[in-house]
Backbone as a printed PyTorch tensor [residue, N CA C, xyz], in Angstrom:
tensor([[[  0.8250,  -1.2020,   0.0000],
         [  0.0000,   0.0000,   0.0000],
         [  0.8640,   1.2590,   0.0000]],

        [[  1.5780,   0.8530,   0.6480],
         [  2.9250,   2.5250,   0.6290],
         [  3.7000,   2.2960,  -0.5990]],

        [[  4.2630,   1.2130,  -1.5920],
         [  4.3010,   1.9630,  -2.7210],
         [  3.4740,   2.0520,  -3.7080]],

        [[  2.4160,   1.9350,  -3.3940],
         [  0.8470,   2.1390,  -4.3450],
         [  0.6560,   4.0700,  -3.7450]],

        [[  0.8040,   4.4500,  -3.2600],
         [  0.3270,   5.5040,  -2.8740],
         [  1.0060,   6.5190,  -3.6340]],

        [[  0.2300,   7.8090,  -4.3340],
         [ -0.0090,   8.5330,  -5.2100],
         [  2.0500,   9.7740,  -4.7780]],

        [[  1.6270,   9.8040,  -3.9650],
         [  2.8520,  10.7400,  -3.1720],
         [  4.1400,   9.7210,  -3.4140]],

        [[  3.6970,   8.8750,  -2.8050],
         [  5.2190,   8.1270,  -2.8480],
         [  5.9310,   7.7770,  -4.0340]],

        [[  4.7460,   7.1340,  -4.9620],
         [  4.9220,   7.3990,  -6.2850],
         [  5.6600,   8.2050,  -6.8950]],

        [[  5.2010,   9.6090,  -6.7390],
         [  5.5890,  10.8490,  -7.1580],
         [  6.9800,  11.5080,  -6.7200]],

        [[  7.4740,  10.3630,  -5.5850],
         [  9.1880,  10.6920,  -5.3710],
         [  9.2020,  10.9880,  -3.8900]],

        [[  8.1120,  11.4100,  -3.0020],
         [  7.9020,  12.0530,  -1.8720],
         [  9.2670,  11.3040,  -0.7800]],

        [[  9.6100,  10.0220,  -1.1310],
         [ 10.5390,   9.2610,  -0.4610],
         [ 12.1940,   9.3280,  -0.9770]],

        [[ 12.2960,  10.1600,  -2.3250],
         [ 13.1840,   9.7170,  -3.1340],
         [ 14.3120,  10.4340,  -2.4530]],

        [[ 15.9670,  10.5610,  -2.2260],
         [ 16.9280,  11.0940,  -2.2820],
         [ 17.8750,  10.7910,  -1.4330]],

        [[ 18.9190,  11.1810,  -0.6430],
         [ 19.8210,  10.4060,   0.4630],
         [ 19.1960,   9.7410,   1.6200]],

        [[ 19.0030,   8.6320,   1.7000],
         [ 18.7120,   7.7540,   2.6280],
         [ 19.0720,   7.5440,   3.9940]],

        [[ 18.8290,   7.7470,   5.2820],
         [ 19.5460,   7.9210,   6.3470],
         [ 21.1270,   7.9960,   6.5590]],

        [[ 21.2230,   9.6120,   6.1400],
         [ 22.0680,  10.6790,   6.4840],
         [ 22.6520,  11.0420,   7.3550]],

        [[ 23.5510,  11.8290,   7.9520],
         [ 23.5810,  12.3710,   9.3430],
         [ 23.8320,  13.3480,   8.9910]],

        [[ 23.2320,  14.4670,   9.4550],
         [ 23.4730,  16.2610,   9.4760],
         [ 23.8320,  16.3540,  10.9390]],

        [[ 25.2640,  17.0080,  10.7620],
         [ 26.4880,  17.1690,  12.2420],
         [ 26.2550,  18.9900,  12.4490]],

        [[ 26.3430,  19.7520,  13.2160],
         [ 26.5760,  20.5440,  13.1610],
         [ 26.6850,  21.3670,  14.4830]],

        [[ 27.6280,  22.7550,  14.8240],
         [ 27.0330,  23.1620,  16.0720],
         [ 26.4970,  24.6700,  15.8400]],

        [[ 25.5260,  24.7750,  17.5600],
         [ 24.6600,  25.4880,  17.2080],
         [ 24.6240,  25.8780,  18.9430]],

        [[ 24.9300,  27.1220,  18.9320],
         [ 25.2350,  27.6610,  20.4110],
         [ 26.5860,  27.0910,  21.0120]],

        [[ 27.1080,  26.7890,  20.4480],
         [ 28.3740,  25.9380,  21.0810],
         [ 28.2650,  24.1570,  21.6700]],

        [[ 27.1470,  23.6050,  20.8720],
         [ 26.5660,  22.5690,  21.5950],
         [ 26.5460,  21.7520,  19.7950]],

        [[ 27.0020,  20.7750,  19.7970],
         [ 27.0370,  19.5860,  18.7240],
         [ 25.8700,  19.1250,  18.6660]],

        [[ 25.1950,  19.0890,  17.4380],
         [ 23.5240,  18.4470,  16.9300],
         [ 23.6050,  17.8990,  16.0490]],

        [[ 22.5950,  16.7160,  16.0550],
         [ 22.5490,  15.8140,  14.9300],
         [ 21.5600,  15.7180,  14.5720]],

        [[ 21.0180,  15.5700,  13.0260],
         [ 19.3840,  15.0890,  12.8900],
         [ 19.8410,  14.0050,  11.7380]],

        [[ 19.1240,  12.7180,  11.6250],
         [ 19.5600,  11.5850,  10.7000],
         [ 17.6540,  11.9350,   9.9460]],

        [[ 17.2380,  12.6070,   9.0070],
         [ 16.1850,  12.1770,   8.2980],
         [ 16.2010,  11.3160,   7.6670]],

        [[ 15.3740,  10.5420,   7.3370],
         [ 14.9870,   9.0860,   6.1790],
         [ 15.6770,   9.7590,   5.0880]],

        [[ 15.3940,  10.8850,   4.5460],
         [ 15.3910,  11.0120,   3.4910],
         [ 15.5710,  12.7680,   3.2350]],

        [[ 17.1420,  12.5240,   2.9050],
         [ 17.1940,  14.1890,   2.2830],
         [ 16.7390,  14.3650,   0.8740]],

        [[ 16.0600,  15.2150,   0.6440],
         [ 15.4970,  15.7170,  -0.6530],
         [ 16.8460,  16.0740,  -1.6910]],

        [[ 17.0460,  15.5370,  -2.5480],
         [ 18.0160,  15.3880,  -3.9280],
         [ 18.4650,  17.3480,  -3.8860]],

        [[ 17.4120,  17.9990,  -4.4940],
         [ 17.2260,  19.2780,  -4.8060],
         [ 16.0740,  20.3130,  -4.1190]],

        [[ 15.4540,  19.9690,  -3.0670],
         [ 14.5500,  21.2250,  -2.2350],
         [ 14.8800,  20.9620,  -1.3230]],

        [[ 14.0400,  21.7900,  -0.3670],
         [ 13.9540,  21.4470,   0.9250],
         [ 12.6710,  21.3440,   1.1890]],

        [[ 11.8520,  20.0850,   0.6340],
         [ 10.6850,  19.5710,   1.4690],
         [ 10.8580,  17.9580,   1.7210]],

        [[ 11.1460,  17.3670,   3.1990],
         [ 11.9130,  16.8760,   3.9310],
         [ 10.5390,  15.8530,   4.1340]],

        [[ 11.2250,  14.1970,   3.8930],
         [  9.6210,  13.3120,   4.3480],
         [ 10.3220,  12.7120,   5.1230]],

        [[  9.3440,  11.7680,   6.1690],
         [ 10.5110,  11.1900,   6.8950],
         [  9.4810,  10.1680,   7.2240]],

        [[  9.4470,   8.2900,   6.8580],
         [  8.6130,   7.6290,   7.0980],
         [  8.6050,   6.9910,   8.1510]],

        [[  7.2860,   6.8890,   9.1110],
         [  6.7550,   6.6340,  10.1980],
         [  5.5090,   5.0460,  10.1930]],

        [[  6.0290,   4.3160,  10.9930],
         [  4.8670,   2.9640,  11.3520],
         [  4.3270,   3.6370,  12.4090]],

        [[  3.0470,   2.7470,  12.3120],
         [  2.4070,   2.9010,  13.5800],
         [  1.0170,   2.1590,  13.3640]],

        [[  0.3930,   2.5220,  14.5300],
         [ -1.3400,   1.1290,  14.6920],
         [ -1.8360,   1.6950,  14.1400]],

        [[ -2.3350,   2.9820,  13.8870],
         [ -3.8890,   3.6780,  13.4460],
         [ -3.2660,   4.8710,  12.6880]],

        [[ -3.9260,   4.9990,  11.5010],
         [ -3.4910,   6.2030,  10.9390],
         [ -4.7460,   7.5510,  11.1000]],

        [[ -5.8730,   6.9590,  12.1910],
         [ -7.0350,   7.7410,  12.3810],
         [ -6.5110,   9.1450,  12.9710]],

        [[ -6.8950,  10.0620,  12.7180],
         [ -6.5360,  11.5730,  13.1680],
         [ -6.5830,  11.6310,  14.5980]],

        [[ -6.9640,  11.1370,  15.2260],
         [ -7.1460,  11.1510,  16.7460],
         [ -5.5380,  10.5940,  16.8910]],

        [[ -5.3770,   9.4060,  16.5810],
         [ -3.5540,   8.7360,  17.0700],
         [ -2.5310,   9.2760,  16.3400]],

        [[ -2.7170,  10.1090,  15.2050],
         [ -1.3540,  10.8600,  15.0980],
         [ -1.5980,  12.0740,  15.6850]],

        [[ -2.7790,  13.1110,  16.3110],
         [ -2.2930,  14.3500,  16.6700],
         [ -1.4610,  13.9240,  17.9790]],

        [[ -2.1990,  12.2620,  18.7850],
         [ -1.4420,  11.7130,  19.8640],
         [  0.0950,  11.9010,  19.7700]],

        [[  0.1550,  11.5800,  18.6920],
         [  2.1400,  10.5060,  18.0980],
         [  2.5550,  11.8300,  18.3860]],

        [[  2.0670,  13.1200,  17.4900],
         [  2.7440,  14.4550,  16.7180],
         [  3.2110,  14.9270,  18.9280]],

        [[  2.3630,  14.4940,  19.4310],
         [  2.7030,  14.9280,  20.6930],
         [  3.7810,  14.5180,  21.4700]],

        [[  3.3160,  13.1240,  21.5280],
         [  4.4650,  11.9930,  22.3850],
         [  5.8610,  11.6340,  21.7090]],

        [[  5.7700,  11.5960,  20.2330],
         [  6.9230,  11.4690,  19.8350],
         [  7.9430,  13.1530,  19.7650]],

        [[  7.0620,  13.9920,  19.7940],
         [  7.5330,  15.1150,  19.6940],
         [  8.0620,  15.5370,  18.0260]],

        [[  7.4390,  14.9520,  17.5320],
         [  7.7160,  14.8460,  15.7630],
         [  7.8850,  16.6460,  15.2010]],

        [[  7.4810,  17.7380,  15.5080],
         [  7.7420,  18.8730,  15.2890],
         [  9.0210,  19.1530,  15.8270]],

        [[ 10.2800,  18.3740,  16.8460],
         [ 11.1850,  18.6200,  17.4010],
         [ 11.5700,  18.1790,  16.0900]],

        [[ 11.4110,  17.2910,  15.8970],
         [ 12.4390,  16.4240,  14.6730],
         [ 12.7230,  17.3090,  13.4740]],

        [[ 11.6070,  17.5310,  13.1390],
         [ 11.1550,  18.7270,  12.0010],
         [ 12.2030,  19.9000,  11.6810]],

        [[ 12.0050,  20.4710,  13.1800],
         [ 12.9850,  21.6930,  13.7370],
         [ 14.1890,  21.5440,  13.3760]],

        [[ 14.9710,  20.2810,  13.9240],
         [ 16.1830,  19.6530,  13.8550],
         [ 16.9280,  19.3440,  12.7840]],

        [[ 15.9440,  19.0850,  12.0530],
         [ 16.0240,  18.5490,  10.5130],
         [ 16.3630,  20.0400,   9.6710]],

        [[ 15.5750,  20.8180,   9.8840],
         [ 15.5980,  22.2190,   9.6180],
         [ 16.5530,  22.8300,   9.5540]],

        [[ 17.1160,  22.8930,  11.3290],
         [ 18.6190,  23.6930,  11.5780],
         [ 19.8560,  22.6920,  10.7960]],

        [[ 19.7460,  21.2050,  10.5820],
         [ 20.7830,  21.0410,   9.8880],
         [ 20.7670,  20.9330,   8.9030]],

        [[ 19.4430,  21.1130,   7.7380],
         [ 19.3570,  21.3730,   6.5600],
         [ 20.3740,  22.9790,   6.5810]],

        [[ 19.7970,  23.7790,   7.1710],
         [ 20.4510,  25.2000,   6.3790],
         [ 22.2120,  24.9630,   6.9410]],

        [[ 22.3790,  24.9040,   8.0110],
         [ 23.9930,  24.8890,   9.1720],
         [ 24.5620,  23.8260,   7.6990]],

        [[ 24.0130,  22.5450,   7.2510],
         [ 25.2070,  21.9280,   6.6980],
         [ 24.5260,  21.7660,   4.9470]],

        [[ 23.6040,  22.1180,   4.6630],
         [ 23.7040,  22.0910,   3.3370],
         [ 23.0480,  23.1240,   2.4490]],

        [[ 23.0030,  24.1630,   3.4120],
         [ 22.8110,  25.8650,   2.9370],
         [ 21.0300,  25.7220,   2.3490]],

        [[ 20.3420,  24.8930,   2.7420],
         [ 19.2000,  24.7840,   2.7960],
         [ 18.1100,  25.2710,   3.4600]],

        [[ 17.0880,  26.0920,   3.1950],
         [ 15.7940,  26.0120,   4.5540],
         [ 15.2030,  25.0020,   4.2610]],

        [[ 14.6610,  24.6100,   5.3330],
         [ 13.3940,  23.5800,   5.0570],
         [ 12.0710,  23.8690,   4.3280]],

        [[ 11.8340,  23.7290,   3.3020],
         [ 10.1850,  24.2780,   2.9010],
         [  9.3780,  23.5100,   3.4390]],

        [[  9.3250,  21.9900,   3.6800],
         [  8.3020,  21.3470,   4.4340],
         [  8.7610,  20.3730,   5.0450]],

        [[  7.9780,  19.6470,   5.7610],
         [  8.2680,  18.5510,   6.8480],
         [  7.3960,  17.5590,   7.0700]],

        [[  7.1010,  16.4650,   6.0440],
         [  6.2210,  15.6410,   5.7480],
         [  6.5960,  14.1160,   6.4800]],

        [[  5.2260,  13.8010,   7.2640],
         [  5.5570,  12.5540,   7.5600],
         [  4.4870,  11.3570,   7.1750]],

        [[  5.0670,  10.7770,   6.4190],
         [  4.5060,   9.4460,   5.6630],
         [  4.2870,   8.0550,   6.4980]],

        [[  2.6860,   8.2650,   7.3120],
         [  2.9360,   6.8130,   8.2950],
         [  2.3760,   5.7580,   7.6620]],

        [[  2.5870,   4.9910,   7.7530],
         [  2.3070,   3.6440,   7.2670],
         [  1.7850,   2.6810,   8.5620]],

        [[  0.4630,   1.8560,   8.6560],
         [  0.2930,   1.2440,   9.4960],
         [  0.8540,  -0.1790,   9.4250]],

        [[  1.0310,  -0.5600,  10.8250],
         [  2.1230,  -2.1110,  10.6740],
         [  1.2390,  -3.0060,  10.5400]],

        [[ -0.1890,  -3.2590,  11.0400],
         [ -0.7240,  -4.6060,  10.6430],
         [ -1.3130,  -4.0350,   9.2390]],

        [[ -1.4900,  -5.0930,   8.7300],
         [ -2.7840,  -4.8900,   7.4020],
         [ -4.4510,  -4.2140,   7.9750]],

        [[ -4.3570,  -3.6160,   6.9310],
         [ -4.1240,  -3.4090,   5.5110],
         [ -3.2490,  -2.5180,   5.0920]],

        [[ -2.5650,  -2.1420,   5.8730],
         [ -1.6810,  -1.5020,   5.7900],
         [ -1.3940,  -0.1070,   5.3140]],

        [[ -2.9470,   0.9120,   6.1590],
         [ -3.6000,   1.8760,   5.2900],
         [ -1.6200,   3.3000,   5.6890]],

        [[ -2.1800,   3.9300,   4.8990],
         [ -1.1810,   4.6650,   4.4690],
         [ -1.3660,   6.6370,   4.7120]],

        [[ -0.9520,   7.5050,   5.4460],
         [ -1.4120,   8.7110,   5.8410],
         [ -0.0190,   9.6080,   5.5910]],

        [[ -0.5120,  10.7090,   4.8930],
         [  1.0490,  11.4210,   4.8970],
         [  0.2850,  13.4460,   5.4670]],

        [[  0.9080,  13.3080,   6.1130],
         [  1.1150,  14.8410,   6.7120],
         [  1.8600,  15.8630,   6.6730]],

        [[  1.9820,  17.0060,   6.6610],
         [  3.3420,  17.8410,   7.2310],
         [  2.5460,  18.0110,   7.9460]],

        [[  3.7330,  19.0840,   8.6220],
         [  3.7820,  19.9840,   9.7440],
         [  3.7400,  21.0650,   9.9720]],

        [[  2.7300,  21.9380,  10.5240],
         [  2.6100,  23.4330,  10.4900],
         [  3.7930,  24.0780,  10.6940]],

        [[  4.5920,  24.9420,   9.7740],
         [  5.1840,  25.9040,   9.8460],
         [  5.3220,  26.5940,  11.4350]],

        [[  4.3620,  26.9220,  11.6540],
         [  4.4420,  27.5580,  12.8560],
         [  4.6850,  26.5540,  14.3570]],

        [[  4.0470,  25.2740,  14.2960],
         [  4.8960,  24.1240,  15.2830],
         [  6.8430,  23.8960,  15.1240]],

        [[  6.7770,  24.0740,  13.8610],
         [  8.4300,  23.5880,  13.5970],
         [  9.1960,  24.7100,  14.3530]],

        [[  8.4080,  26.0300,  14.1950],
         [  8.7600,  27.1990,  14.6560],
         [  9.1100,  27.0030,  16.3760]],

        [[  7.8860,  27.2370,  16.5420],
         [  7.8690,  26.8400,  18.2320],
         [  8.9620,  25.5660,  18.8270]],

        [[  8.8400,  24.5710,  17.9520],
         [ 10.0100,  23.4990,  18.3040],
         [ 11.2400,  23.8250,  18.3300]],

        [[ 11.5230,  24.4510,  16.8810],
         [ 12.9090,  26.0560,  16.9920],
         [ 13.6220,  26.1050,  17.9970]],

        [[ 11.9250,  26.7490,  18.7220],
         [ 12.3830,  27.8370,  20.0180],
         [ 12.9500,  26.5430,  21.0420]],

        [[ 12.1990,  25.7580,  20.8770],
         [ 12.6470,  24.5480,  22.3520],
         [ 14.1030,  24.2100,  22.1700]],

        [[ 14.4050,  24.0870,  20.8300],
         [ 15.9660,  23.4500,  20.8160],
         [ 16.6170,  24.5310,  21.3240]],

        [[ 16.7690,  25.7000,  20.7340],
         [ 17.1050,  26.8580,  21.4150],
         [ 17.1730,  26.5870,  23.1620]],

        [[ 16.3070,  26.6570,  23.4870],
         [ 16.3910,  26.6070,  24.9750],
         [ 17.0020,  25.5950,  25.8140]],

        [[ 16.6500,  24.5650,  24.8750],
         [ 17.0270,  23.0240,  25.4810],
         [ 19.0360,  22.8040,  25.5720]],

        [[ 19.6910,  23.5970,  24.5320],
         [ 20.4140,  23.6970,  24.2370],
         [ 21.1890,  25.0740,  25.1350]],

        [[ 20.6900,  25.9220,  25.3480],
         [ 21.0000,  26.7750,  26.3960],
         [ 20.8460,  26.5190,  27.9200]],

        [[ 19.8970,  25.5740,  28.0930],
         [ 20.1640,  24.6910,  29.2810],
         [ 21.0120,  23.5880,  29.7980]],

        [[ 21.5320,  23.1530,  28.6220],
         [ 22.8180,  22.2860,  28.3720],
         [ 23.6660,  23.0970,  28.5190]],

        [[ 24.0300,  24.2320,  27.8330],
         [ 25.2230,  25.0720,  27.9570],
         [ 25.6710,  25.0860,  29.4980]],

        [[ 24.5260,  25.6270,  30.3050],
         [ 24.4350,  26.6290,  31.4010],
         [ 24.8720,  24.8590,  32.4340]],

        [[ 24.2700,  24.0890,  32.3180],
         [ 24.3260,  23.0710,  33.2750],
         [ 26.1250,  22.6690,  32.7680]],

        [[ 26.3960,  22.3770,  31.7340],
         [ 28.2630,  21.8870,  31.4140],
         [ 28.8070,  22.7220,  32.0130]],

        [[ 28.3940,  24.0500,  32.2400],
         [ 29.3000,  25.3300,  32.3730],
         [ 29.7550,  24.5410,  34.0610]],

        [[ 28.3260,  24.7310,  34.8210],
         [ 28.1680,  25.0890,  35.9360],
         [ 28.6520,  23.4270,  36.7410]],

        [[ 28.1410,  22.4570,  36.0360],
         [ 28.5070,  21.1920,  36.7710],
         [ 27.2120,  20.6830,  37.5910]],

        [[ 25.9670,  21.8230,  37.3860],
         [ 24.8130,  21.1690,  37.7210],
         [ 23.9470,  20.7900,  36.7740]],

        [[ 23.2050,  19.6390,  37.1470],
         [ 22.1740,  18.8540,  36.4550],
         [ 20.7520,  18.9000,  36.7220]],

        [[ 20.3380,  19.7930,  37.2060],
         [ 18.8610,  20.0270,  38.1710],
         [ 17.8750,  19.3150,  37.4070]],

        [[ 16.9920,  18.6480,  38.3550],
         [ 16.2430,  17.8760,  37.2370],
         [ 15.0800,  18.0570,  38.3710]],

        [[ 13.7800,  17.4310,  38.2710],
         [ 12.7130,  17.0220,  38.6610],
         [ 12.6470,  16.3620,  40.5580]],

        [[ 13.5440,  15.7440,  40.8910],
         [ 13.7070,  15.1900,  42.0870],
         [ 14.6590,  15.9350,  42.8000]],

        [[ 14.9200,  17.1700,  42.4820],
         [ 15.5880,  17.8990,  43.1200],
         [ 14.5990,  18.5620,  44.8340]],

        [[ 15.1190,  17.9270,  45.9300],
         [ 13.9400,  18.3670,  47.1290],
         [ 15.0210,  18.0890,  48.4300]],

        [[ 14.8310,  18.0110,  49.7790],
         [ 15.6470,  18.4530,  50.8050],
         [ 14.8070,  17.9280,  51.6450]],

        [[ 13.1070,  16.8900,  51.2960],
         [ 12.9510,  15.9070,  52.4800],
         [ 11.6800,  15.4500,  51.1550]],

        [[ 11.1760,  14.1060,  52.0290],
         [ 10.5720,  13.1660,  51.2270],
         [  9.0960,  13.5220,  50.9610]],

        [[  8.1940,  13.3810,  50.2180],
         [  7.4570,  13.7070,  49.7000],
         [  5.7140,  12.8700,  49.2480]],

        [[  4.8420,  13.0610,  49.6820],
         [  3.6160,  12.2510,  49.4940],
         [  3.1910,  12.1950,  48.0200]],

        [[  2.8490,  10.6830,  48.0300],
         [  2.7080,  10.9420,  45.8810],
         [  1.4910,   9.9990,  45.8900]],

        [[  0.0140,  10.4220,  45.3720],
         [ -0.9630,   9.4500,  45.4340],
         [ -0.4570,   8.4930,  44.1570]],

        [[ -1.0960,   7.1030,  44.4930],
         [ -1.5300,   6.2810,  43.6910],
         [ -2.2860,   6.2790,  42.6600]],

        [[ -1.7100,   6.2330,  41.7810],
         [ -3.1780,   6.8210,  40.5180],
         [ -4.3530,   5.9560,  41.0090]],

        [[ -5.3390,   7.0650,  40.2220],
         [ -6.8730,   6.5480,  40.8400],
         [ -7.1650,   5.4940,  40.2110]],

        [[ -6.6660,   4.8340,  38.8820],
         [ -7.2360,   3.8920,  38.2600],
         [ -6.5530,   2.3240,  39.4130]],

        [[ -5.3200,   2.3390,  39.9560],
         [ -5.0010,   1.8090,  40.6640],
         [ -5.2130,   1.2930,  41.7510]],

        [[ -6.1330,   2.4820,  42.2770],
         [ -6.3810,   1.8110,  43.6610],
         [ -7.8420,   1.8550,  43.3010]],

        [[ -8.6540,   2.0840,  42.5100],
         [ -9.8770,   1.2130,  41.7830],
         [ -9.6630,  -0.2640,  42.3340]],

        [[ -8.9090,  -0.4150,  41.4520],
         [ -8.5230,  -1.7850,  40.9130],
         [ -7.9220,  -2.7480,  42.0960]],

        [[ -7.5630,  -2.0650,  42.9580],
         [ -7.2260,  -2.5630,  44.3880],
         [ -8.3510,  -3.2110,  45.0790]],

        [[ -8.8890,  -1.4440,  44.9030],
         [-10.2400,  -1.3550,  45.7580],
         [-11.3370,  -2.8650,  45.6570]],

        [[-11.2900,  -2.5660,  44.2210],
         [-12.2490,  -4.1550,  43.4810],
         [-11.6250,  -5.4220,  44.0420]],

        [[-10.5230,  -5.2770,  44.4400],
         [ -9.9610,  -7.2530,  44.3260],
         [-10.1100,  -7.1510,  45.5970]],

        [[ -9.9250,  -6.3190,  46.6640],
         [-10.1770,  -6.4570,  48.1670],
         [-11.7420,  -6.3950,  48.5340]],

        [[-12.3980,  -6.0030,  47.7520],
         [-14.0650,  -6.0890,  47.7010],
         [-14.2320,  -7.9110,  47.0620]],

        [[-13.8780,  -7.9540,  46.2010],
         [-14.1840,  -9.6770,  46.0290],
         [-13.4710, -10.3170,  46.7450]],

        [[-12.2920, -10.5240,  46.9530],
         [-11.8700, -10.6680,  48.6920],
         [-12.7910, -10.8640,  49.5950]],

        [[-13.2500,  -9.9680,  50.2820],
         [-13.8360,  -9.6380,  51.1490],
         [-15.1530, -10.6520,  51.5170]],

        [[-15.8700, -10.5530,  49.7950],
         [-16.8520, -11.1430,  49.9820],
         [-16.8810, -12.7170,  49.2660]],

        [[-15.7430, -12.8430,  48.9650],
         [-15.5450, -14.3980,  49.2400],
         [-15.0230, -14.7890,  50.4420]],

        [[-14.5240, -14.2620,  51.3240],
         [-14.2380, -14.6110,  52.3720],
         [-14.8790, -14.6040,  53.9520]],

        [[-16.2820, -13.8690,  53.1600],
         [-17.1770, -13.4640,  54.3380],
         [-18.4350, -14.5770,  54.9270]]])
């Protein structure tokens, strides 16, 4: 089904094949490996599996995988190493069981943007932490701390000590 499809056909996959774009950027070394550098533009596909190609599980993916970071990344080392902008940022998913339906997307301009900004920062927080020799993270605290049980958990507790209960009563 993905090489039946009208785009792919049309080359959407065609040109250097997992690449590595090296470059630095704030004083900090970056890499982006796309599927696929474009021969002659810069509109950038990069193919993706996954269960459902329904709009509900990729705005999920575009989240959890952080796929507009990639975008970004792809971006800064298109222009830093091959004097390129990115014009687009297309991702071609393909589902893994059959039938093996087939979905291709870009990415809003203005997400790749915002992702931009994160490397930017993410990368200035690296700076500042190498400089300094600190790593501050999330568990940073000075005494111990109460953390509920997710609620679906102690549901589920709740239920087996209730049939428990009343098998044993």
């Amino acid at each position: 089904s993905l090489a039946a499809h009208p785009m792919v056909k049309a080359g959407i996959l065609d040109g250097y094949v997992e690449r590595s774009l090296i470059w630095e950027h704030g004083g900090v070394w970056l890499k982006s490996r796309p599927d696929c550098i474009p021969n002659d533009s810069g509109d950038f596909a990069d193919l993706k599996t996954c269960a459902s190609v329904r709009t509900d599980d990729l705005r999920r993916a575009l989240g959890q995988f952080q796929y507009p970071m990639q975008a970004a990344l792809t971006g800064m080392g298109s222009r830093a190493v091959l004097q390129r902008e990115l014009q687009t940022f297309t991702l071609v998913f393909v589902e893994k069981d059959a039938p093996h339906c087939v979905r291709i997307i870009s990415i809003k301009p203005d997400d790749i943007e915002r992702a931009a900004r994160k490397v930017d920062v993410a990368v200035n927080l690296f700076s500042e932490c190498w400089e300094s020799g600190k790593w501050p993270g999330p568990g940073e605290q000075n005494d111990a701390e109460f953390m509920d049980v997710p609620e679906w958990s102690r549901k589920s507790d709740d239920d087996r000590l209730a049939l428990y209960d009343l098998e044993h009563s």
